[in-house]
DODREN-788844 format. One record per residue: x, z, y of N, C-alpha, C in turn. Coordinates in steps of 0.02 Angstrom, whole numbers, padded with zeros to 5 digits, always signed. Atoms other than C-alpha are relative to their C-alpha. Layout:
<pts>
pt nX X	nZ Z	nY Y	caX X	caZ Z	caY Y	cX X	cZ Z	cY Y .
...
</pts>
This chain:
<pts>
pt nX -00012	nZ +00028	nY +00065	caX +05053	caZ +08563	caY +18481	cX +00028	cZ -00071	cY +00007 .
pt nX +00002	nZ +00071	nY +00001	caX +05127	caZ +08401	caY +18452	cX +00011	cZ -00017	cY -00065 .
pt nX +00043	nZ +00032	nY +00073	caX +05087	caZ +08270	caY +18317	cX +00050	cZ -00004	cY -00059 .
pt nX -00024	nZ -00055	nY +00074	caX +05201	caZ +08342	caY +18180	cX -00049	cZ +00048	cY -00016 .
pt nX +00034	nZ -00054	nY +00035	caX +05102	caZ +08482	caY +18176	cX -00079	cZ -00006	cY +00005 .
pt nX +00080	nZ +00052	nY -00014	caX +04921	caZ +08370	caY +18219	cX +00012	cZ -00021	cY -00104 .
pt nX -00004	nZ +00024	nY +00090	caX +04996	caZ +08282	caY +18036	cX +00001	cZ +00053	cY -00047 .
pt nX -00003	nZ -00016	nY +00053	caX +05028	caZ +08426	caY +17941	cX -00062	cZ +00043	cY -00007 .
pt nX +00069	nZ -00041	nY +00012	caX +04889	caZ +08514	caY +17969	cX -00052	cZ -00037	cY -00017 .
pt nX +00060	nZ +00020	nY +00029	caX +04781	caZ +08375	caY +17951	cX +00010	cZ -00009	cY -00090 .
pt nX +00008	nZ +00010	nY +00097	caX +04844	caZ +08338	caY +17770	cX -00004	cZ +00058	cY -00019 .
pt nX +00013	nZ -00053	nY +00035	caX +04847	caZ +08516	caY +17735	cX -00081	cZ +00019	cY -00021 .
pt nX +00064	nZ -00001	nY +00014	caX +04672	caZ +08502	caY +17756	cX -00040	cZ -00044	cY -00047 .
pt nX +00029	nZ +00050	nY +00047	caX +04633	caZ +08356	caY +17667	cX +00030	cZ +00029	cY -00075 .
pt nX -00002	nZ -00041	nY +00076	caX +04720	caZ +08443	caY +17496	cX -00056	cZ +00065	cY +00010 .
pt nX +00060	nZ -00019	nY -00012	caX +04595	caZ +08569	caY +17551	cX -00070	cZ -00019	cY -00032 .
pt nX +00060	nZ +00058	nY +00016	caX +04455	caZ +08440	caY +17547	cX -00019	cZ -00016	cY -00076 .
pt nX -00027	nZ +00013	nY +00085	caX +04537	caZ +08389	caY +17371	cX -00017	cZ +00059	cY -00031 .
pt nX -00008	nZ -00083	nY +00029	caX +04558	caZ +08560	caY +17294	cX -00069	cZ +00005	cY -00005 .
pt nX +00063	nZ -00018	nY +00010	caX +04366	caZ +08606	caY +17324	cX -00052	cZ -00048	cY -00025 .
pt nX +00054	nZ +00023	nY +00075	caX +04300	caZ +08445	caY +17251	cX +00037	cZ -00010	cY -00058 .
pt nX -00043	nZ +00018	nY +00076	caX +04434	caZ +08438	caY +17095	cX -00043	cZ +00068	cY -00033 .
pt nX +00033	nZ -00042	nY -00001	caX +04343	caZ +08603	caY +17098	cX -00058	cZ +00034	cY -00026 .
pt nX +00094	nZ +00026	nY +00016	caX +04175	caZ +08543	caY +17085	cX +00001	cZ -00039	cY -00051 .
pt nX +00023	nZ +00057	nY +00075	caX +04218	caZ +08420	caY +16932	cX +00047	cZ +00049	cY -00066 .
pt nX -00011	nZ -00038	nY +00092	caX +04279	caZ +08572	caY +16811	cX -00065	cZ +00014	cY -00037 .
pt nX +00041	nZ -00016	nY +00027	caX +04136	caZ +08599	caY +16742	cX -00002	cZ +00020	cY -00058 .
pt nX -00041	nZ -00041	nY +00058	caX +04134	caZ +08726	caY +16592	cX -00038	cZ -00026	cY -00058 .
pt nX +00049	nZ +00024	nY +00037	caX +03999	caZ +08621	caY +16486	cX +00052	cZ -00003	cY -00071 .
pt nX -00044	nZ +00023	nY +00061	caX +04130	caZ +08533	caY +16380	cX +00052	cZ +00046	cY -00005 .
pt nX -00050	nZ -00054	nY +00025	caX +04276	caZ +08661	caY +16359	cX -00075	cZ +00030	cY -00053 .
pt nX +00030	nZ -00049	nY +00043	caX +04126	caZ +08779	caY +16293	cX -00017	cZ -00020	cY -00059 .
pt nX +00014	nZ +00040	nY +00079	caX +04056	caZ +08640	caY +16162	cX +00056	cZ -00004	cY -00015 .
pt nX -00075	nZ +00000	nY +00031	caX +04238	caZ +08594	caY +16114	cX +00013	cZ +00070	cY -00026 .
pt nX -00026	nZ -00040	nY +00041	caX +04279	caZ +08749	caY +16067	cX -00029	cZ +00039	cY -00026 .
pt nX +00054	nZ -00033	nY +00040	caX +04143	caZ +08819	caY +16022	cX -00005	cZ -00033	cY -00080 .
pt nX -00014	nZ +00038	nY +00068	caX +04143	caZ +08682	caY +15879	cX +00053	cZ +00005	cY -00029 .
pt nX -00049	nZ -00023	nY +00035	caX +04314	caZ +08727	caY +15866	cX -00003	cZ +00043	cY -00064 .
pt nX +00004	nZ -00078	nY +00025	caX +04278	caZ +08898	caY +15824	cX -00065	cZ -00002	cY -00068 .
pt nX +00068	nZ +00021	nY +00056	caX +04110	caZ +08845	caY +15705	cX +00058	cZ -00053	cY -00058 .
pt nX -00043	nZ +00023	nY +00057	caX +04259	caZ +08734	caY +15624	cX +00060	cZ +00052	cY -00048 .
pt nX -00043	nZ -00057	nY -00006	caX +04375	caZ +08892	caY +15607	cX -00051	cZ +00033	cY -00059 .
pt nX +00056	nZ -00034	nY +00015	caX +04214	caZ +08978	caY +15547	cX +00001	cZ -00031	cY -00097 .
pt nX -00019	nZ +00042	nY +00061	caX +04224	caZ +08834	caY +15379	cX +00048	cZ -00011	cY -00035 .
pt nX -00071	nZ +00008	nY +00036	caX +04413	caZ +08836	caY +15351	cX -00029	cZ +00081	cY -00035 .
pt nX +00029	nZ -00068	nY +00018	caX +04372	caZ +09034	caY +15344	cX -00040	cZ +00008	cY -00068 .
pt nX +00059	nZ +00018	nY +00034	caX +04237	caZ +09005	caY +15221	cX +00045	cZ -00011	cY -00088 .
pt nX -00025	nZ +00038	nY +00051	caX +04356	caZ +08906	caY +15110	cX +00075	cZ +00046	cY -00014 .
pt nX -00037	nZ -00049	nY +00000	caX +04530	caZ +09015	caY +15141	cX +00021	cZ +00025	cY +00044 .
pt nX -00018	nZ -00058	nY -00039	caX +04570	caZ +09154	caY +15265	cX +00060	cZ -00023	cY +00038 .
pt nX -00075	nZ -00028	nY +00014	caX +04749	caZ +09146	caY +15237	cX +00012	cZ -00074	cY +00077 .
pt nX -00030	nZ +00069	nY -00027	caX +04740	caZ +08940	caY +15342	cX -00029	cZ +00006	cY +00066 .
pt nX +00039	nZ -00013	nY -00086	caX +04625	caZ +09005	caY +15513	cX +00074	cZ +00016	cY +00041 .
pt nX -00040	nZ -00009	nY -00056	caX +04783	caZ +09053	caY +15615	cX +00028	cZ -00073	cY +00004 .
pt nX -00011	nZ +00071	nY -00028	caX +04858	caZ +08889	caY +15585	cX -00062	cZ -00074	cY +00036 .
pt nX +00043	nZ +00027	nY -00020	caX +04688	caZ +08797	caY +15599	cX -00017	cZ +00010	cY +00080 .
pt nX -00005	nZ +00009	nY -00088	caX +04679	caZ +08862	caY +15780	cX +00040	cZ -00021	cY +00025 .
pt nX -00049	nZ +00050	nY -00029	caX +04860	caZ +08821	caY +15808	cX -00019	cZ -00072	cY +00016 .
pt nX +00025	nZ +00058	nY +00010	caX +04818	caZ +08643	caY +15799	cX -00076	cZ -00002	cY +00037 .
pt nX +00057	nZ +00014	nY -00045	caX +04623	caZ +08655	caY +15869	cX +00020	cZ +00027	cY +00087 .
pt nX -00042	nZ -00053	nY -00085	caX +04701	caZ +08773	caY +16025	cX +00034	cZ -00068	cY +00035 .
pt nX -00031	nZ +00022	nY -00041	caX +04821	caZ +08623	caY +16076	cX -00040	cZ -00090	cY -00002 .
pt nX +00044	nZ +00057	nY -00012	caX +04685	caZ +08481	caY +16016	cX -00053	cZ +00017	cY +00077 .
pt nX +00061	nZ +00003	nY -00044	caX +04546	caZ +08541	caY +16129	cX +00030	cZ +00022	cY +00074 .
pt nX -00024	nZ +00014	nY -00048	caX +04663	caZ +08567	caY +16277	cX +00006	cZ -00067	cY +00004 .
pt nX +00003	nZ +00067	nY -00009	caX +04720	caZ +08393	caY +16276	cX -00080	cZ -00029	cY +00031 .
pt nX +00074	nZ +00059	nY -00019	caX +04529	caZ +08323	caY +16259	cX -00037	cZ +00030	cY +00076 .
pt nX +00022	nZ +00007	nY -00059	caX +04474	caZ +08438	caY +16399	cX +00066	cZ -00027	cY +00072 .
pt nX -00037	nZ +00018	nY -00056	caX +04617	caZ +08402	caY +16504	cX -00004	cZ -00074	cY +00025 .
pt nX -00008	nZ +00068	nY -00012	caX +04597	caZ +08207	caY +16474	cX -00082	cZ -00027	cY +00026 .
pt nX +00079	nZ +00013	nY -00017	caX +04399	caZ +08240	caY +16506	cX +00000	cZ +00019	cY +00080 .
pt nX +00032	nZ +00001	nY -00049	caX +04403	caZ +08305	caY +16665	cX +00073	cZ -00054	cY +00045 .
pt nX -00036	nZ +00050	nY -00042	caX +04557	caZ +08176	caY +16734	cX -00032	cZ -00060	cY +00010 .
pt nX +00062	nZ +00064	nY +00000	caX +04421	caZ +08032	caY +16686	cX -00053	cZ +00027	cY +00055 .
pt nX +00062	nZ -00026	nY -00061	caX +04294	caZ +08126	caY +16785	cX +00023	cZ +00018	cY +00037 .
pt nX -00027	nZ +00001	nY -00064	caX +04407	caZ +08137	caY +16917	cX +00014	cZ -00069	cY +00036 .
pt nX -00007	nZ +00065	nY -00017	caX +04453	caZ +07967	caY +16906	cX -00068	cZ -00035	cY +00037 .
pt nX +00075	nZ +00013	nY +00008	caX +04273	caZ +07910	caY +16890	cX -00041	cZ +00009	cY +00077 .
pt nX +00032	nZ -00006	nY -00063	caX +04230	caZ +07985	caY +17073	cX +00044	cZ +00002	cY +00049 .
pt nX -00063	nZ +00007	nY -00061	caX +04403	caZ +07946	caY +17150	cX +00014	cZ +00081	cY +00020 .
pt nX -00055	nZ -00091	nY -00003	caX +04479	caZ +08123	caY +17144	cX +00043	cZ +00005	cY -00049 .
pt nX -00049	nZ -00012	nY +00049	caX +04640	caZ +08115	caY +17052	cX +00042	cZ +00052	cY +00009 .
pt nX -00042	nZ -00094	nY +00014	caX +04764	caZ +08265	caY +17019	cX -00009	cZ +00047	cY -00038 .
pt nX -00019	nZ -00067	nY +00045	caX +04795	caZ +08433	caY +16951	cX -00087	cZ +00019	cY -00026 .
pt nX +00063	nZ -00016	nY +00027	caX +04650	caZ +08471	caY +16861	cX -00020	cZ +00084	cY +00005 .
pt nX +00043	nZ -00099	nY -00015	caX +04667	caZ +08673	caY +16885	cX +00074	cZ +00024	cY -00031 .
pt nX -00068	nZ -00027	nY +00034	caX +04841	caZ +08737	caY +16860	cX +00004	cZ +00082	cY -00023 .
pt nX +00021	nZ -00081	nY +00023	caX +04777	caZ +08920	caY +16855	cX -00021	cZ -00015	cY -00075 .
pt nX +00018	nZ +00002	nY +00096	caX +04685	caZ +08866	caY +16677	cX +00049	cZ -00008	cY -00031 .
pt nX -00055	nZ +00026	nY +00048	caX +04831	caZ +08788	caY +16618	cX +00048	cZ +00061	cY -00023 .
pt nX -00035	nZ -00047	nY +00003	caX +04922	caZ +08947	caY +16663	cX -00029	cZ +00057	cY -00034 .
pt nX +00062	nZ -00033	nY +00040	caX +04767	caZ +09036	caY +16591	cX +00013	cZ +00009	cY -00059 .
pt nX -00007	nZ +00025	nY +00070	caX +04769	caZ +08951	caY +16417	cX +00081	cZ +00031	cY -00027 .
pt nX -00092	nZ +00007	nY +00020	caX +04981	caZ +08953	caY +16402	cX +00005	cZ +00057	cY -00001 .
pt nX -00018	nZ -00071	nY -00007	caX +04963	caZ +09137	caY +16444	cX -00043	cZ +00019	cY -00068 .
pt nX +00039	nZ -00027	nY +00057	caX +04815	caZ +09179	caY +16307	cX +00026	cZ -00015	cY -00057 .
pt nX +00015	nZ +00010	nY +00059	caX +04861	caZ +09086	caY +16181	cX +00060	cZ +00023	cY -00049 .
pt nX -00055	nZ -00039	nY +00037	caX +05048	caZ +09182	caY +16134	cX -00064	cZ +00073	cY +00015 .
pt nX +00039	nZ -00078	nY +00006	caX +04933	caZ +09346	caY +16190	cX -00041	cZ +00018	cY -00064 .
pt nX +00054	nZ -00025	nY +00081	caX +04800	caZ +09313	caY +16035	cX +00053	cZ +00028	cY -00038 .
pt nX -00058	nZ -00007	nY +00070	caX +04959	caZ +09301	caY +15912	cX +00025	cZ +00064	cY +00007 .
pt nX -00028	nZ -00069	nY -00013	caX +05043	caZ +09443	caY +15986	cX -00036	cZ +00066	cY -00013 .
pt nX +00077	nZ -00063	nY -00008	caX +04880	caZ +09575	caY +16012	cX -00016	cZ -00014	cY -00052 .
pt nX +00027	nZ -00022	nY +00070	caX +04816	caZ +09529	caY +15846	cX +00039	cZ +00000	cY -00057 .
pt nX -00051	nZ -00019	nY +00033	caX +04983	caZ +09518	caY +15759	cX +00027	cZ +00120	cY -00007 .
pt nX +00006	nZ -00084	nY +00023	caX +05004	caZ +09722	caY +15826	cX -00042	cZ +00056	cY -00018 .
pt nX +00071	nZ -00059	nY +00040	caX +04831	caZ +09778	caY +15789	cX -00028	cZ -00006	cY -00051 .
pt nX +00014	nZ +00017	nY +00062	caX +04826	caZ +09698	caY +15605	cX +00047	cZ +00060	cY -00033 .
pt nX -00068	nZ -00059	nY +00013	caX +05000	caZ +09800	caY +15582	cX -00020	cZ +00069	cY +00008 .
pt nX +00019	nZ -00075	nY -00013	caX +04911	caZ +09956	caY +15664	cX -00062	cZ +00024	cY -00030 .
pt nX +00076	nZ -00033	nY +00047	caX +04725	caZ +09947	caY +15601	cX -00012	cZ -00053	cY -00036 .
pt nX -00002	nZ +00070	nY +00050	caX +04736	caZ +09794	caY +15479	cX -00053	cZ -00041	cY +00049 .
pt nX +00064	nZ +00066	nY -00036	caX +04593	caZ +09649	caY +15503	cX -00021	cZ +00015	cY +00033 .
pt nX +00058	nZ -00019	nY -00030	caX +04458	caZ +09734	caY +15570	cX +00017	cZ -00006	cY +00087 .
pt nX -00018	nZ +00001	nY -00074	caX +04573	caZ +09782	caY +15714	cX +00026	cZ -00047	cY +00019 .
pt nX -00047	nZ +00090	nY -00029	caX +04660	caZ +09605	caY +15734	cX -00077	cZ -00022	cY +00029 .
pt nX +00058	nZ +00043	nY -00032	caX +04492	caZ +09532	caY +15767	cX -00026	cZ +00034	cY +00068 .
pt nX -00001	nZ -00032	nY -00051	caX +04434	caZ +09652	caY +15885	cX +00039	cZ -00019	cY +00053 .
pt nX -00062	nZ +00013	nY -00067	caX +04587	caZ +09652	caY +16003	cX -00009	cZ -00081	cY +00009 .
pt nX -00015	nZ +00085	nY -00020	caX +04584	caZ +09435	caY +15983	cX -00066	cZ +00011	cY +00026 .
pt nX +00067	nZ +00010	nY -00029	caX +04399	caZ +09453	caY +16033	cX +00000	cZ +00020	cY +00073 .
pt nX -00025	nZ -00013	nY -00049	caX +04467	caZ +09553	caY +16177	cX +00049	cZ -00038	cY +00054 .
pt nX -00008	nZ +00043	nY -00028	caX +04560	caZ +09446	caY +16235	cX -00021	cZ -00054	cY +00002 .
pt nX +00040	nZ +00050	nY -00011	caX +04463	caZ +09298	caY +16228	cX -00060	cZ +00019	cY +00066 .
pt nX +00062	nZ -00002	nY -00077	caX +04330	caZ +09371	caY +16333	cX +00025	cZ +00004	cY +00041 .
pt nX -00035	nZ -00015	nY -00072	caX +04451	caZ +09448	caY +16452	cX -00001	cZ -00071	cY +00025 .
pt nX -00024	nZ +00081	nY -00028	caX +04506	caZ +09262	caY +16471	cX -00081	cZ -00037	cY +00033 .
pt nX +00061	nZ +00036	nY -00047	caX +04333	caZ +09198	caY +16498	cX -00055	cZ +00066	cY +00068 .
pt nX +00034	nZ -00059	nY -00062	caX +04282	caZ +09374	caY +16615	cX +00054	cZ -00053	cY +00069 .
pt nX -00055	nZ +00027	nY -00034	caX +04432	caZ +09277	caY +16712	cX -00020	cZ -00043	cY +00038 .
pt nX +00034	nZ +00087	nY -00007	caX +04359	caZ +09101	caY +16722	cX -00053	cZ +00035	cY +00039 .
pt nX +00052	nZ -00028	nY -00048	caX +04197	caZ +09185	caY +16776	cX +00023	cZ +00033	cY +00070 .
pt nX -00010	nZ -00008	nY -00079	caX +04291	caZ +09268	caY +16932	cX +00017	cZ -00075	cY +00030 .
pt nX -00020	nZ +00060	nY -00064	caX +04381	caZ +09107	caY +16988	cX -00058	cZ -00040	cY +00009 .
pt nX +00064	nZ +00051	nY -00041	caX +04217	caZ +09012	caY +16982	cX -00060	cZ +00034	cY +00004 .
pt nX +00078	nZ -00020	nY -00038	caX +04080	caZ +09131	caY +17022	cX -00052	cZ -00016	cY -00051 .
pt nX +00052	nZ +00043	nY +00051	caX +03995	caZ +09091	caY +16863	cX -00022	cZ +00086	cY -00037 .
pt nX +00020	nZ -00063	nY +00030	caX +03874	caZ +09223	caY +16795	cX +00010	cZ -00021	cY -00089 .
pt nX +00004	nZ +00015	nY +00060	caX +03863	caZ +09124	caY +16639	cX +00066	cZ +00009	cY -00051 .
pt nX -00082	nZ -00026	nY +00031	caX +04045	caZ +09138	caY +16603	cX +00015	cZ +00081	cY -00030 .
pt nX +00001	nZ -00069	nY +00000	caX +04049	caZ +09326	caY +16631	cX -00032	cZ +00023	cY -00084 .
pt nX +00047	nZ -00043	nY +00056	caX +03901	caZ +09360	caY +16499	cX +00047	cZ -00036	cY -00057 .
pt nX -00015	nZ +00040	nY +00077	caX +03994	caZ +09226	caY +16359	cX +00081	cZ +00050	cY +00008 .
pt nX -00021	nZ -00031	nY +00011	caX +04138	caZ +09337	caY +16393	cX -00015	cZ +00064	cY -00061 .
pt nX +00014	nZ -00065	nY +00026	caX +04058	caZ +09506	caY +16373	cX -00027	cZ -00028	cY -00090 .
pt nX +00026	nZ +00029	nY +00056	caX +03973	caZ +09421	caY +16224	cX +00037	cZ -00017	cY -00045 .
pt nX -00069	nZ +00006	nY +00028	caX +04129	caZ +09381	caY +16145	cX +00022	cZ +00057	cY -00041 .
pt nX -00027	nZ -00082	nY +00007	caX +04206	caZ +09531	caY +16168	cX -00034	cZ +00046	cY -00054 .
pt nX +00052	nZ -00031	nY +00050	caX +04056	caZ +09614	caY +16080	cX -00016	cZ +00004	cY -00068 .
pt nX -00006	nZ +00037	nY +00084	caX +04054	caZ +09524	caY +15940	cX +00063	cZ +00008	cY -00060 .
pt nX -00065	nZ -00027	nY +00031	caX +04206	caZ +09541	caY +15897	cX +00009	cZ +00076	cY -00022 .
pt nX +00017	nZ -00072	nY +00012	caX +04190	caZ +09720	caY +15906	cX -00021	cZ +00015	cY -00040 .
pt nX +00057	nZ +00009	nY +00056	caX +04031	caZ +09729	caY +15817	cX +00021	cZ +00000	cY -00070 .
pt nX -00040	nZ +00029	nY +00053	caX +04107	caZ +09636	caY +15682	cX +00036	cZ +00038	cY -00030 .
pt nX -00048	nZ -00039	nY +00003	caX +04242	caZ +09721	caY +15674	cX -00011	cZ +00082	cY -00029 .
pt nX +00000	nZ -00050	nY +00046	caX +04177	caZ +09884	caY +15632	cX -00048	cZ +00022	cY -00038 .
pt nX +00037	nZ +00037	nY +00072	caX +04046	caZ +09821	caY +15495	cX +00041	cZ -00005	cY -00022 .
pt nX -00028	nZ +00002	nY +00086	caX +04199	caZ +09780	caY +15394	cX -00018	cZ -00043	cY -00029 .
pt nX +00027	nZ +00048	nY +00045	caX +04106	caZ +09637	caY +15330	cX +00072	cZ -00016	cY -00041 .
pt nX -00026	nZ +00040	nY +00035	caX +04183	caZ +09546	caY +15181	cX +00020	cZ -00076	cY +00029 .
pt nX -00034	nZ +00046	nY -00013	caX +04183	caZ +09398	caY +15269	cX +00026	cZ -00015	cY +00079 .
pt nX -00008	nZ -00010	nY -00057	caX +04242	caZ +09454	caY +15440	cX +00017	cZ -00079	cY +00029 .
pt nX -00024	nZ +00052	nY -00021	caX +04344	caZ +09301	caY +15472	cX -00060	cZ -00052	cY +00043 .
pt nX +00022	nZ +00052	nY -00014	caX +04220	caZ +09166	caY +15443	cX -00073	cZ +00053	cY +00043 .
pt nX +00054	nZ -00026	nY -00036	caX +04075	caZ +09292	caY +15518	cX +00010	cZ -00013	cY +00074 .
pt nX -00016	nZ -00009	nY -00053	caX +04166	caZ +09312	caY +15694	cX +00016	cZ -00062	cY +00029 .
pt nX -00008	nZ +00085	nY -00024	caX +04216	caZ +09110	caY +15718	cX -00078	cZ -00021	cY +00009 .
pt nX +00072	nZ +00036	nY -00006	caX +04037	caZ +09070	caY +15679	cX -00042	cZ +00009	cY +00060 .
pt nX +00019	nZ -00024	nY -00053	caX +03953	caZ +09192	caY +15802	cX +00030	cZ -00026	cY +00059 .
pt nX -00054	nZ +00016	nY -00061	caX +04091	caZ +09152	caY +15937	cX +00001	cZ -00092	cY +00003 .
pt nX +00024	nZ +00094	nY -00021	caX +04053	caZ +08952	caY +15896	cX -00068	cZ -00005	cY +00025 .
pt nX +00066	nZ +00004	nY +00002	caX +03877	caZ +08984	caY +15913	cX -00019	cZ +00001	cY +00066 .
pt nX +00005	nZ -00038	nY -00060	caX +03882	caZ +09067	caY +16070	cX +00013	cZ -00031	cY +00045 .
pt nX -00022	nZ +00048	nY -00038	caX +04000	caZ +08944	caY +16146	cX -00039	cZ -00066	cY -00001 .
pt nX +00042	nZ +00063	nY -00012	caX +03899	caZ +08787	caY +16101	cX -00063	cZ +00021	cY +00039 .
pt nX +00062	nZ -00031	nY -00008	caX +03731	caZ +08869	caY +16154	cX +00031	cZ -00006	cY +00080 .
pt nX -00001	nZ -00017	nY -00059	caX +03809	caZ +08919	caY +16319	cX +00037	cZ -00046	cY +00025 .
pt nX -00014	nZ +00084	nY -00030	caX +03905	caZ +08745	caY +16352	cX -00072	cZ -00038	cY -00011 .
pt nX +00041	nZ +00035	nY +00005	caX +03735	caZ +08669	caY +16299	cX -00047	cZ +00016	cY +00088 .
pt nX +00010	nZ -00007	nY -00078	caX +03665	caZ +08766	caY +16445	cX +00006	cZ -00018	cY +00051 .
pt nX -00054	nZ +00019	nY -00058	caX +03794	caZ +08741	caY +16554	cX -00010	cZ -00088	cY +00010 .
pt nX +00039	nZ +00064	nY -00004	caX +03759	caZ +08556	caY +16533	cX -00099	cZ -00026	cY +00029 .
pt nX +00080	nZ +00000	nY -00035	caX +03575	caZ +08562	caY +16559	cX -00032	cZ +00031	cY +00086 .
pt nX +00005	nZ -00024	nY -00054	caX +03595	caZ +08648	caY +16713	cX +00031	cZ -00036	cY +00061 .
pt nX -00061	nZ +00043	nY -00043	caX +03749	caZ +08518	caY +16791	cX -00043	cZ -00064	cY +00021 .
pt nX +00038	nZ +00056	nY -00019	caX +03693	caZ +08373	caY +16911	cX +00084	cZ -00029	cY -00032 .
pt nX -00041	nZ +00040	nY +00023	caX +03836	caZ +08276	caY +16816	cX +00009	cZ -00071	cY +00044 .
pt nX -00013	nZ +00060	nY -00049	caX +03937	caZ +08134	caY +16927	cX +00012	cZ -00059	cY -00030 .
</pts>
């Protein structure tokens, strides 16, 4: 070997190094409260008129990216680990969030509401069954399936007030299980 390939291998290792603690400071506490409150705010537009929840997420969807994205660059900062914060989520999010519109745009068209919610509930969990593989998180997994369920559930009750029923549950669920998720984190 000579020290070209001594250098690149050592920095390859040191992004390595990087990578597994940028790793260690995602922590799913705050995404889950954020949008969980989102979704408990969703839950209140709902409440008031139906017709304004798709745009109300537009707008919460690209608020509560920002705040977690600018939350965990501070808590990167904060312990001297700067960079990409997780480009898979980013690619995560950017991918889900035309999928809701789309999937519950063709299953409102095919089985009206009932089935729009459903399928968006479906994908939401899928998305957090997701998160739970890349980080090994059981807790993720269940707020998936839990999701998912709900939505379902929901969904074929028929309730009158499906909308604001299925935000509420799905905020509830998420604060509860970011509250967790916090109580459980040795926070840096």
């Amino acid at each position: 070997m000579n020290s070209i390939d001594d250098v690149s291998t050592t920095l390859a290792e040191i992004e390595q190094i990087r990578e597994r603690a940028r790793t260690g400071l995602r922590s799913i506490w705050y995404p889950l409260v954020l949008f969980g409150a989102a979704s408990l705010g969703a839950a209140g537009v709902a409440g008031l008129d139906a017709r304004w929840v798709s745009a109300y997420w537009l707008a919460a969807w690209v608020a509560c990216f920002v705040a977690v994205g600018r939350y965990y660059a501070a808590r990167g900062r904060r312990v001297g680990i700067h960079g990409d914060p997780g480009r898979r989520y980013l690619r995560l999010w950017l991918w889900s969030l035309p999928a809701l519109f789309v999937v519950g745009s063709v299953a409102a068209t095919l089985g009206g509401t009932p089935a729009a919610f459903a399928a968006v509930a479906g994908v939401v969990g899928a998305s957090y069954l997701m998160i739970a593989r890349w980080e090994h998180s059981a807790l993720m997994a269940g707020l998936g399936l839990v999701v998912a369920a709900t939505g379902a559930v929901l969904a074929a009750t028929d309730p009158a007030h499906l909308v604001a029923l299925d935000n509420l549950c799905i905020g509830a669920v998420l604060v509860v299980g970011g509250l967790y998720a916090l109580s459980r984190e040795a926070t840096p």
